[in-house]
N, C-alpha and C positions, 0 to 999 in steps of 0.2 A: 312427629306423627301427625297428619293429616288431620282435624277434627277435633282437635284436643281446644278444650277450652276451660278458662280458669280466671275463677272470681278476684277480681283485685279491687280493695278497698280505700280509698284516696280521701282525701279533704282538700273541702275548697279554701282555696287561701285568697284574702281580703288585700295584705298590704304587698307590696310589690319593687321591686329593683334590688339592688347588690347587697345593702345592708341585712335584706330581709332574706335572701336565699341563704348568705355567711351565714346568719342564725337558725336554721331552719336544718343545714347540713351540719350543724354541730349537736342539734340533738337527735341524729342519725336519721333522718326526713330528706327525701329526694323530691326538688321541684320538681316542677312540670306543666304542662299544657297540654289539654285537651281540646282538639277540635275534633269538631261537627259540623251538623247540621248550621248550625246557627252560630251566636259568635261563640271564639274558644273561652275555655273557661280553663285560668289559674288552679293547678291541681298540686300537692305535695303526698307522697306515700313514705313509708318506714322500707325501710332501704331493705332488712330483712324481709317485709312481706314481697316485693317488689323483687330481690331477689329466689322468693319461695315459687311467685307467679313464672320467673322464667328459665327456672332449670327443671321443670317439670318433664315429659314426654314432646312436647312441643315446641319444647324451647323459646329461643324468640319468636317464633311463628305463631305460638298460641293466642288462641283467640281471647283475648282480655276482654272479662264481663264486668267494666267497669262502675262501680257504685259510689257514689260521692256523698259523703257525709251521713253513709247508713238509711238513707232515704227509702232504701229498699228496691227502685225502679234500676237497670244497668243500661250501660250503654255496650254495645258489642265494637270492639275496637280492637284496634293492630300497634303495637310499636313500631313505628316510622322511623322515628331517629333518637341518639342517646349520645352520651359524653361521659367521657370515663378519666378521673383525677389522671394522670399517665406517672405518676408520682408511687400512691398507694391504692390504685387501682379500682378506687370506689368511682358509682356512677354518681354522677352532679349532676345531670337533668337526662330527662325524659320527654317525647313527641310523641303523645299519642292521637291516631286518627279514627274516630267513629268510622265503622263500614257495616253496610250493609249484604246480608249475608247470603242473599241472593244476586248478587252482582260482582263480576270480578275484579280481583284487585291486580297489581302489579307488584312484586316482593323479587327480591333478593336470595338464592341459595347456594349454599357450598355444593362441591363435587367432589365426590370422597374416590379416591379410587379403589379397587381390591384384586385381588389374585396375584399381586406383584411378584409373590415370591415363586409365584408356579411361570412365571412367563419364560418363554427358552430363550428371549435376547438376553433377559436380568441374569440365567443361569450361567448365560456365554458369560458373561462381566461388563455387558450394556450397563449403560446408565439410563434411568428410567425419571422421567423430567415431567414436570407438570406445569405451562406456562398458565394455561386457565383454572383457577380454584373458585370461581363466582361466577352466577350467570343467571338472568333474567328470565323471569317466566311469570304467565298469565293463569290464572285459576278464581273460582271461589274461595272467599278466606277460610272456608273450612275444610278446602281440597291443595292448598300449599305445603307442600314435601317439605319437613326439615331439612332434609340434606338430599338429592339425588346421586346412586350410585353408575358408576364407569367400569366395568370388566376388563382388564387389562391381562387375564392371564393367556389369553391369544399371542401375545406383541414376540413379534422377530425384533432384531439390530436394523433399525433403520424402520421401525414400524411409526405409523402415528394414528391417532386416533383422534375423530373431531367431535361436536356438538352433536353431528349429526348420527353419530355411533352411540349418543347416549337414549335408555329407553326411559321415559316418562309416562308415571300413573296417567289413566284416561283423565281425561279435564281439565290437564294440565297440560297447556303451551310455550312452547321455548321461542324468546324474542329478540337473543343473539343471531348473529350469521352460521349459519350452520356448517359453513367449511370452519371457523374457527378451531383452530388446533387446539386440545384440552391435552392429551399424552402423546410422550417419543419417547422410543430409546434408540439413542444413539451408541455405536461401535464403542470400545472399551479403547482409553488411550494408551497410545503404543510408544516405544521409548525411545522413537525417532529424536524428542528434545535431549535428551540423556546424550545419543550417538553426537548433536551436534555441539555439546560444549566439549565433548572431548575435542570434535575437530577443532572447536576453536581455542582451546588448550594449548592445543599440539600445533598450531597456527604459530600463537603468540610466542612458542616457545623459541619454533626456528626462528623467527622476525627478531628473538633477544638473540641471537649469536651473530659474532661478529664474524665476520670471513677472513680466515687465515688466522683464529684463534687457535694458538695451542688447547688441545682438550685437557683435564686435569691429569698430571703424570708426567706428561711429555714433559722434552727437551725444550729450554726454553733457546729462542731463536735470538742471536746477534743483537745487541743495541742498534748498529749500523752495518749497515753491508759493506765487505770489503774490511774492514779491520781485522786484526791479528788477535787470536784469542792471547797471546803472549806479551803483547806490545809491542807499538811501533818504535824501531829501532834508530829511524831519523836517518839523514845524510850527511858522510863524513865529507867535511872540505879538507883538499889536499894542500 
């Protein structure tokens, strides 16, 4: 949601490098950095309030009114960048950047698509694909869309939809190529591959028979041609 803003309360941290973060994330505290204005300042928060600030309405988009060490005065700031253990899933640092909130920023958002299930290609047995799920855009930090949606319940087989088919709240500009494909659906696949292992089944099959094999049943043919199923009787000398 658009506007949403929400008080995060951090402490500044004095000592610094690897030893001090290991300690820091073991009493459940997320480093971090704050820039600004000026130089950044070494910042750690409680991983629960840190999490509290960004599942809120705004999600990661919300505008973080940052307070450091209870001082009372905030800094109005964006999550820029984060790092997540890939293990147990906890974030290990945090980028945040002071902005000012009459000037635009540049962010990052998902494209959700909807209507899928009403589309008449998805009904034929299209496959409905989404190459682009992220795309750039320009606003006020308190005019940045958590997520921008795509109307897909129009799409034929063989339909596509780009960037430029998406609509965007006023004040928000999109800084992708606007032909950029975002949704297809493509034809449903047909069992042409099915038809062609049979033929080449049915290939290999004749390729094993040998020519002029007795098929199973029959008579079997002569050892040698010309002998006598009785035996050969020889030549009497007179």
């Amino acid at each position: 949601m658009a506007g949403e803003r929400t008080k995060l309360i951090v402490k500044q941290r004095e000592n610094l490098g690897s030893p001090e973060t290991r300690r820091l994330r073991k009493q459940g505290l997320v480093p971090g950095v704050l820039y600004g204005r000026g130089e950044p300042v070494a910042i750690c928060v409680e991983e629960r309030e840190l999490r509290r600030a960004l599942t809120g309405a705004g999600g990661l988009h919300s505008i973080l009114d940052v307070e450091i060490d209870g001082k009372g005065s905030t800094h109005a700031s964006i999550l820029k960048d984060y790092q997540v253990d890939k293990l147990r899933g906890h974030v290990t640092h945090i980028d945040l950047h002071e902005v000012r909130l009459d000037q635009t920023i540049n962010a990052t958002v998902t494209v959700q698509l909807h209507g899928a299930d009403d589309a008449p290609g998805v009904r034929e047995g299209g496959v409905l694909s989404q190459p682009l799920r992220e795309l750039s855009v320009e606003a006020l930090p308190l005019e940045v869309p958590e997520h921008l949606d795509l109307d897909v319940s129009g799409m034929e087989v063989g339909g596509t939809l780009r960037i430029a088919d998406i609509e965007v709240p006023d004040g928000v500009t999109l800084l992708d190529d606007p032909e950029t494909v975002v949704a297809t659906v493509t034809a449903p696949t047909r069992e042409v591959a099915t038809e062609d292992e049979l033929d080449a089944a049915e290939a290999e099959a004749l390729e094993g028979e040998t020519p002029g094999e007795t098929p199973e049943g029959g008579a079997e043919a002569p050892a040698q041609p010309g002998a006598d199923a009785a035996g050969d009787q020889g030549t009497v000398e007179g």
